[in-house]
C-alpha positions in Angstrom: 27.5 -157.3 -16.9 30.6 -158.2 -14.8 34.1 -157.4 -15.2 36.2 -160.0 -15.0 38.2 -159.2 -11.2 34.8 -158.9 -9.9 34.1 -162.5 -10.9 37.5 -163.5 -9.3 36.5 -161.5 -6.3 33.4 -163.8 -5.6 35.1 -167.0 -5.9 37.8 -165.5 -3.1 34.3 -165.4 -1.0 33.4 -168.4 -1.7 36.2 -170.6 -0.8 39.2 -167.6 0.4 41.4 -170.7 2.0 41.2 -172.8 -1.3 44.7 -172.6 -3.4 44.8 -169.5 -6.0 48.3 -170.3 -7.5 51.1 -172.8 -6.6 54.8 -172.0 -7.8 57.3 -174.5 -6.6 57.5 -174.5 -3.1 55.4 -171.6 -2.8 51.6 -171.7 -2.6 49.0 -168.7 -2.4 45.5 -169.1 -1.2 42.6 -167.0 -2.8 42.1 -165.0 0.1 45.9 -164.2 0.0 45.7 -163.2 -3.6 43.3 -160.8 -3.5 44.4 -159.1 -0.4 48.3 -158.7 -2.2 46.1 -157.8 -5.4 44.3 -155.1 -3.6 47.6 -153.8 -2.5 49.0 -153.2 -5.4 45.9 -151.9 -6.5 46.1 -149.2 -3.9 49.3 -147.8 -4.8 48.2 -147.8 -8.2 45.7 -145.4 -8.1 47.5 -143.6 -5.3 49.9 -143.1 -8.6 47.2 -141.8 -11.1 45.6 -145.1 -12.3 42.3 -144.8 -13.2 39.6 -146.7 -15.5 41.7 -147.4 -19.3 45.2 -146.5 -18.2 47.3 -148.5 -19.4 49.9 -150.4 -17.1 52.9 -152.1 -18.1 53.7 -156.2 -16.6 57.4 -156.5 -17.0 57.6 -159.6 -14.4 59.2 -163.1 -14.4 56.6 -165.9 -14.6 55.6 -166.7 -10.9 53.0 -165.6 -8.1 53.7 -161.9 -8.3 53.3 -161.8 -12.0 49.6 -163.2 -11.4 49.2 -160.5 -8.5 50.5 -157.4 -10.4 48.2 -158.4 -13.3 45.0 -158.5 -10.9 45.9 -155.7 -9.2 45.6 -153.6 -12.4 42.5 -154.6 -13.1 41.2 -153.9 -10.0 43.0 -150.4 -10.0 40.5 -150.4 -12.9 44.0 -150.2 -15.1 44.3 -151.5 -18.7 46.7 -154.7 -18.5 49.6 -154.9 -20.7 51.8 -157.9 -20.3 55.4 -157.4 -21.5 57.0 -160.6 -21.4 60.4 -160.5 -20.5 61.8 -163.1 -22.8 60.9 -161.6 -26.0 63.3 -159.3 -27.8 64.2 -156.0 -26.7 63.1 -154.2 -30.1 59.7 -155.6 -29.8 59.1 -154.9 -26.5 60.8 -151.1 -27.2 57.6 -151.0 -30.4 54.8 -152.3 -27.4 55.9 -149.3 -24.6 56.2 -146.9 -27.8 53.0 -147.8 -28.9 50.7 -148.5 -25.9 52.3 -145.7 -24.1 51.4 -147.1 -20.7 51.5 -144.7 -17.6 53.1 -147.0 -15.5 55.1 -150.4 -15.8 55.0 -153.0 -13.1 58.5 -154.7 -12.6 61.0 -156.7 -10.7 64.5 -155.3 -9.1 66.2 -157.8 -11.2 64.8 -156.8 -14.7 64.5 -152.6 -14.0 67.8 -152.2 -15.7 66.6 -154.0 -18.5 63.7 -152.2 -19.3 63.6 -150.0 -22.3 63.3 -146.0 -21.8 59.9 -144.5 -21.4 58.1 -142.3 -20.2 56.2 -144.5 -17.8 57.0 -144.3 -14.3 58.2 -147.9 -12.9 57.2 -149.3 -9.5 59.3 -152.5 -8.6 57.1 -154.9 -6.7 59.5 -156.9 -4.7 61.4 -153.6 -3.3 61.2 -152.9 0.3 61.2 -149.7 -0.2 58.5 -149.5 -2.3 56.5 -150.4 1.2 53.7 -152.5 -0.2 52.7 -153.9 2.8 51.6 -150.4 4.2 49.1 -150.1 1.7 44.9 -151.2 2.8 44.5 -155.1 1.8 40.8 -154.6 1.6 38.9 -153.9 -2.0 39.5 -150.7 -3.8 36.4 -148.8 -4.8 36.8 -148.4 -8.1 33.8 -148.2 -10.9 34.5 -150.2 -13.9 32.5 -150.7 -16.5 32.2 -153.8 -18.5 32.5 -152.2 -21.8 35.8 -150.7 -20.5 39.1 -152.1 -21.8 40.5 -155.0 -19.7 43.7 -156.0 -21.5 46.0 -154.8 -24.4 47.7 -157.6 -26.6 49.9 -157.3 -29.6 48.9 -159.6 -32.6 52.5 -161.6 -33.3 53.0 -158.8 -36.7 53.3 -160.9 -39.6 51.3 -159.0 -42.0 53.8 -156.0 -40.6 54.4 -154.1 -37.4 52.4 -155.9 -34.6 49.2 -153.8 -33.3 47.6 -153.8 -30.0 44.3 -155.5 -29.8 42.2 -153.6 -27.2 39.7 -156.4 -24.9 36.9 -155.1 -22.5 35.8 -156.7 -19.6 32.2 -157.8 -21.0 34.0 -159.9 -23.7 36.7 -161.4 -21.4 34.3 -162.7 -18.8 31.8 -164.1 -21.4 34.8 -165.9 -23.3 35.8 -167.2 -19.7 32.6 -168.2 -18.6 31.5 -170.0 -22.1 35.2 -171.5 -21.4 35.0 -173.2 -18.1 32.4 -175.7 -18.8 34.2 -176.7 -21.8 37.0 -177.2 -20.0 35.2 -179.5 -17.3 36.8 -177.3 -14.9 36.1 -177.3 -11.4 37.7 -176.2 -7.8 39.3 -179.3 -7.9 41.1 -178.8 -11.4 44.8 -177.9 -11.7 45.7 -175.8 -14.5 49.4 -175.6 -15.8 50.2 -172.1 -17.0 52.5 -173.1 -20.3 52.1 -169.9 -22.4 54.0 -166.7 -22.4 52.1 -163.6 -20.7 52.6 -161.6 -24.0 49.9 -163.8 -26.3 46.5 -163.9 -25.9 46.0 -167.5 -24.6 47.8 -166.7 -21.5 44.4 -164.5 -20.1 42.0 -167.5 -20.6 44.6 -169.9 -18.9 44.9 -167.7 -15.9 41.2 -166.2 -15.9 39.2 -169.7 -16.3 41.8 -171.5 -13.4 41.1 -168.6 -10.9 36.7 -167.8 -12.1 36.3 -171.5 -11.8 38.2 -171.4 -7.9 40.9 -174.1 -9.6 44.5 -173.7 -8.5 46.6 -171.9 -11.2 50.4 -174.1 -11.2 53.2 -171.9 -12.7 56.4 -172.8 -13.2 59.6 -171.0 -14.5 60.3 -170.9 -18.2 63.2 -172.9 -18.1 61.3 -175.8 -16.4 58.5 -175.7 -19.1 
């Protein structure tokens, strides 16, 4: 009965100085995470977010990827990841598709971003004045029958599809997950797969349930 930010929330309570997410010489702690989540969060629904609308992730692999993506879900937004190094005719078939309100981005990859009719809000842009925004916890109902994430299934039987995921079955897959995993808040969990397949959610989700720090690292270096 508990969406899956809510059980990220209470680790952030239990240990908020612990390590969240570690990407080369940068480190975030969980208390850190969740107030840049919140954030985020803020401006979303400041922009029209609401529970199951969907949200573009167009963002490089790093800290503010993982922050964007929580910050959706706690907007009670639908995440859809939109990873940057797949081609631009699949990604052009996900934002046709999916049709998400808004797309989450960098300065460095706006230009590359397909035409939609999503409005785009560039995390890493001054002006976009993040900071001004309340770090404390949106209030925000979501139900845990209530879509959590979008993927697209790789389309080898034809054009891919989007596979729509609540919030009940995410956090019951994570928390079946963990202990099979043997992880712990000592664990370290290397993030190796691309944002855009399905994997990628249970890599990020059982590091940061269990309170384990989350290590990214560029594509290149993988």
């Amino acid at each position: 009965d508990r969406c899956i930010h809510h059980l990220v929330e209470e680790q952030v309570d239990r240990a908020p100085e612990d390590i969240a997410v570690i990407f080369e010489d940068r480190q975030l702690s969980y208390h850190d995470l969740d107030r840049q989540a919140n954030q985020v969060a803020h401006r979303l629904i400041a922009l029209g977010v609401h529970p199951e609308v969907r949200v573009g992730l167009y963002m490089e692999r790093g800290p503010e990827a993982i922050v964007g993506l929580l910050g959706i879900l706690k907007a009670g937004g639908v995440y859809l990841p939109l990873d940057p190094g797949l081609p631009p005719k699949r990604l052009e078939w996900f934002l046709s598709d999916a049709d998400p309100a808004i797309i989450l981005t960098q300065k460095t990859l706006h230009s590359s971003l397909s035409e939609s009719q999503a409005a785009v809000l560039c995390l890493d842009d001054p002006e976009v004045e993040l900071h001004n925004e309340p770090d404390s916890r949106p209030l925000v109902e979501v139900a845990p029958g209530q879509m959590a994430y979008i993927i697209f299934t790789s389309g080898s039987t034809g054009r891919p599809k989007g596979v729509m995921v609540d919030h009940r079955s995410l956090s019951h897959t994570i928390n079946d997950q963990i202990p099979l995993f043997g992880l712990t808040s000592d664990s370290r969990v290397l993030a190796t797969i691309s944002l855009s397949f399905d994997a990628s959610v249970g890599e990020i989700f059982r590091a940061l349930v269990a309170g384990a720090t989350l290590c990214v690292a560029r594509r290149e270096t993988l």
